[in-house]
Structures are given as structure tokens and as C-alpha cells.
N, C-alpha and C positions, 0 to 999 in steps of 0.2 A: 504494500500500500504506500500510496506518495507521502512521504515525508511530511505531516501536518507545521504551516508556518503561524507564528507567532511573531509580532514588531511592537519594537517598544517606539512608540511615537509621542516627541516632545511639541508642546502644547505653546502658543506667541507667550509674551508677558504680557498683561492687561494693568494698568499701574490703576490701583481703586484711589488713593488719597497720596501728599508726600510721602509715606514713612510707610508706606506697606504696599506689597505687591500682590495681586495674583497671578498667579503661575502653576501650571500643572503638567506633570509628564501623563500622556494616556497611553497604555500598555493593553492596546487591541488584538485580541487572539483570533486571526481568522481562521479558519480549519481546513478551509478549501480557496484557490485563489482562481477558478475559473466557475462559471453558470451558465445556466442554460437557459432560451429563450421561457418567461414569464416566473421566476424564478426569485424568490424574496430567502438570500440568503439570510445568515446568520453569524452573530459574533458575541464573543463576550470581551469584558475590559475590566481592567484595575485602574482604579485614578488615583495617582500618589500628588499631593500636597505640595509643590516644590517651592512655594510665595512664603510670604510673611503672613499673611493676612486667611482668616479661616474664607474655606467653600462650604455655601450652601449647597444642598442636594436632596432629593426627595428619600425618605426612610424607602419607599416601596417601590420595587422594581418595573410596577407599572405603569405608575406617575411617574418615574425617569422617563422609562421608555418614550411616553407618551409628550411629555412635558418638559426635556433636556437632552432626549439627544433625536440625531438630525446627522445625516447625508448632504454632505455640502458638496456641490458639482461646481467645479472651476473651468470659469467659460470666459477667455481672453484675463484669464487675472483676476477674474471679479467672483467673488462669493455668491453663488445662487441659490437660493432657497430659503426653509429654514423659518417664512411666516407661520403656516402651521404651527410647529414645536412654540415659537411663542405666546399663540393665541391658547395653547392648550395648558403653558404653564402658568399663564394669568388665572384661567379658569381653575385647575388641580390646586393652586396655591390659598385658596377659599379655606379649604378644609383638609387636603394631606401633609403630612407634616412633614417637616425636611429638617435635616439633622446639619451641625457645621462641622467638617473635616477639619481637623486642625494641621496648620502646618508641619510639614513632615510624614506624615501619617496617609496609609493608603487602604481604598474600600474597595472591596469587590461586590460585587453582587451577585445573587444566587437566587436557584428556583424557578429563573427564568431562561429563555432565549430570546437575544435582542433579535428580530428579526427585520433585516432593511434590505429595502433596494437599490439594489447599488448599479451602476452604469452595466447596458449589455456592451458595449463600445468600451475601447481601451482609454476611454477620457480619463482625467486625472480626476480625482473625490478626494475629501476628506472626511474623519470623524468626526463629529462635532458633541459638546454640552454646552447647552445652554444656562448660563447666571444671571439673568436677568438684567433688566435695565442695559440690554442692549450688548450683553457681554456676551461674546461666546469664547470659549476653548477649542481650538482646532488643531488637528493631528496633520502630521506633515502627508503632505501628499500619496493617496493609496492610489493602485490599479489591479482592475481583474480583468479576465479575457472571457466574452464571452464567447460558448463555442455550442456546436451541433454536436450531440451523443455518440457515439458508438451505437448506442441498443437500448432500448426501452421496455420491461416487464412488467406487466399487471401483475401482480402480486395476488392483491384480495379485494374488493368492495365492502369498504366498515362503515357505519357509523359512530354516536358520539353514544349509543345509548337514549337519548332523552327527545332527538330531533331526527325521530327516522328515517323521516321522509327527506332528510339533505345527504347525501350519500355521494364518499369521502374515496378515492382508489389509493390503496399503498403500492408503490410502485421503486423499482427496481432498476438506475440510471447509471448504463457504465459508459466511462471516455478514458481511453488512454488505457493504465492502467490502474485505476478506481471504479467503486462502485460502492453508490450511495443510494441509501432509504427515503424515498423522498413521499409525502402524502401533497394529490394532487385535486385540486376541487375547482370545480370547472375551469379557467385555463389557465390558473396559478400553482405552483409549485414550490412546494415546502421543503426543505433539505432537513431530515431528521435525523441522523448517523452513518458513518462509512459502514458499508458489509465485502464481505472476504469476495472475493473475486470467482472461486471456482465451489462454493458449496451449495447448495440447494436451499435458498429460502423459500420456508412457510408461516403460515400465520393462520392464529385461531385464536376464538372469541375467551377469554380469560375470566369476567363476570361480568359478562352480559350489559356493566356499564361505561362502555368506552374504552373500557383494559382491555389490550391483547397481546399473546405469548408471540413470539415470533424468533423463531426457530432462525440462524445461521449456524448451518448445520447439524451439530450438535449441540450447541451453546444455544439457550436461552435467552431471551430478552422481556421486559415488563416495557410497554409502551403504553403512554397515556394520550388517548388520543385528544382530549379537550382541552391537555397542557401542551401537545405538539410534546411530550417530553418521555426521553429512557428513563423510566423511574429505578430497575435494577437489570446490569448490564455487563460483564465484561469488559475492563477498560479499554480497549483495543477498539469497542463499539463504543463506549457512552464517551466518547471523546470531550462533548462539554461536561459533563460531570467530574470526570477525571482531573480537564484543566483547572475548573470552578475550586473545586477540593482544594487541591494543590495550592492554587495560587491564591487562596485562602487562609491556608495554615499558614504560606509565608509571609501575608501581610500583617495574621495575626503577630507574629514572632518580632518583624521590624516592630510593629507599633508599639510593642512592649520596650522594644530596647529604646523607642524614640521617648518613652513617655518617662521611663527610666532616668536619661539624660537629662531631661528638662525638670526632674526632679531634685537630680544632684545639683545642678547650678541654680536652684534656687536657695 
């Protein structure tokens, strides 16, 4: 299987007042760097702290989602996009609560997959969070290639359990040499986990409410289909859980030793 790529990408400086800065490195994990036509991949990120001055951020990954981060398309040098995410962190900022990162200090998120659409054309993007008041944080410039499949399999036709009548295909998309799990509803496309290249997958109904077992080969998988997520999996397969995990213990462990330091010099 391709080499899964990970980029630590550094954020402009936003100067908020004299004597403090915001600054953030964002550390975007993409898992795949090409897609395919109708295709909302996927990413997860660490945001570490790098200013003086604390970041607001929303406690819940789906007021992030929704309300700070954004697909920035650069077209002649100009930032394009990106109304949306701020109409929608006016509205989330009512009532969800958002917590302040303190300098130094970095958060992951979990539970979730950011899923965005990124360019099918090799244009340039970047990541974006939104801070309000006109601030964003931007990742140095990303590309993906979009490309035409190798081969395409039906898999199985699921639903969610509760919405029967919307009927969901899990489907089986190789290029090159990979092969991803993708669930595809009418003519969008979901990337849900890489699968092994030469084993037989199947899939069957697990409890009748949106859970399904799904067989790479002999290994097992828990899929949930109304979270899009491997809820137990093989790290080989749950590729964002695996990274999520990981890049969690270690944020927890920096933030210790940062909170640590700012202890002693006081």
C-alpha cells in the first residue's frame, strides 16, 4: 500500500495587539494525495500554538468543522473562499462553546473526519481556520491530482438503519497500487479506509442499525455508517484512528512538559 503522507504546514503570523502575536503551525494528515471525480476527501490536523497570545477554537469537532475550517483555493495570489465558514461561525458562536489554546500547547481532534473538497485540478489550496474578526490561519500551499480509477466495485447497498428509503453503495476504488473503501450516495463519494489490494471484501449487516462487519479478508472491521467512521479496525485499515490516537498521546505529553515549564518560571 502507498506510503500514507502526513505535512506539517506553518501557519502567516496575524499580529492581534503590540505585545502579542498569533501564530500557529497546522500539522494536516492527509492519507491519500490523489481523488477521484465527485469525491469529498478527508483529513485530520493538530494545531500547535506557536504566538504569544491564546487561540480561540470551538470545544466540538463539528462546530470546527463547520465554523473554522475552510478550503482556501488560490487563484492568481488571491485567497478564494471561505464566506460560508464565517457566516456559520457567527451563527455556532451563539451557543457552542470554544475553549482558548494557550500558547505553546497543541489540540487534536477526534471522533470525527474533516471531510472537504479539495480541487479535482492540480491548482494550489490551502488549509484554513478561521478566528474571527477576519483572521484566518493558513497552511502553506497543498496539491492533489485528480485522477480516473483503475476499477470500481459494488460492494453492498446499506442503509443508515432509521432512513430506509435513502440507500447508500459501499464500494471498492482501486488506482495505481491502492485500494480504498469509499460509501457513495448518489454522485458523491466518501473515502472511508484503504483495503489490501488482493483479498476478497464483504460486508454484512452487524445490528440492523447502520453497523456493518466488513470483512478484508480475514480481518474484521466495525463500520458506522451515520458517522462515515471504522469504529474497530486493524490499524493498517482505520488509518484515521490510528493517526488520531497517536498524534494525541503526543500532544498530550508536549503539553505536559509545556505547562510544566511555565510552571517553573513562575
Amino acid at each position: 500500500m502507498k506510503k500514507l503522507l502526513s505535512l506539517a504546514l506553518a501557519s502567516c503570523i496575524l499580529p492581534m495587539s503590540a505585545f502579542a502575536e498569533t501564530n500557529a503551525l497546522i500539522e494536516v494528515k492527509l492519507f491519500k494525495t490523489w481523488v477521484i471525480e465527485g469525491e469529498l476527501n478527508f483529513v485530520n490536523l493538530a494545531i500547535k500554538n506557536t504566538g504569544t497570545s491564546p487561540i480561540r477554537l470551538f470545544e466540538d469537532a463539528v462546530a470546527f468543522e463547520a465554523g473554522q475550517l475552510a478550503v482556501g483555493r488560490l487563484d492568481k495570489g488571491k485567497y478564494v473562499g471561505g464566506d460560508m465558514t464565517v457566516g456559520l461561525y457567527r451563527s455556532y458562536a451563539w451557543d457552542e462553546p470554544l475553549f482558548e489554546l494557550p500558547p505553546g500547547e497543541t489540540h487534536v481532534y477526534e471522533g470525527r473526519k474533516f471531510l472537504l473538497s479539495l480541487p479535482f485540478s492540480e491548482e494550489k489550496f490551502v488549509i484554513s481556520v478561521y478566528l474571527n474578526n477576519g483572521f484566518w490561519l493558513d497552511s502553506e500551499p497543498l496539491t492533489v491530482t485528480g485522477v480516473v480509477p483503475d476499477s470500481e466495485e459494488i460492494l453492498a447497498t446499506v442503509n443508515d438503519g432509521r432512513n430506509l428509503h435513502i440507500l447508500r453503495e459501499l464500494v471498492a476504488v482501486t488506482y495505481t497500487n491502492e485500494r480504498w473503501l469509499y460509501e457513495k450516495l448518489g454522485g458523491g463519494y466518501y473515502p472511508v479506509c484503504p483495503l489490501s489490494l488482493a483479498h476478497k471484501i464483504r460486508v454484512e449487516p452487524h445490528d440492523g442499525k447502520g453497523i456493518y462487519k466488513i470483512w478484508d479478508g480475514d480481518k474484521p472491521m466495525i463500520f458506522d455508517l451515520c458517522k462515515s467512521l471504522i469504529l474497530e479496525d486493524p490499524d493498517e485499515n482505520n488509518v484515521l484512528g490510528k493517526w488520531t490516537r497517536e498524534r494525541k498521546q503526543r500532544a498530550e505529553a508536549d503539553n505536559t512538559e509545556v505547562r510544566r515549564k511555565k510552571a517553573e518560571g513562575n
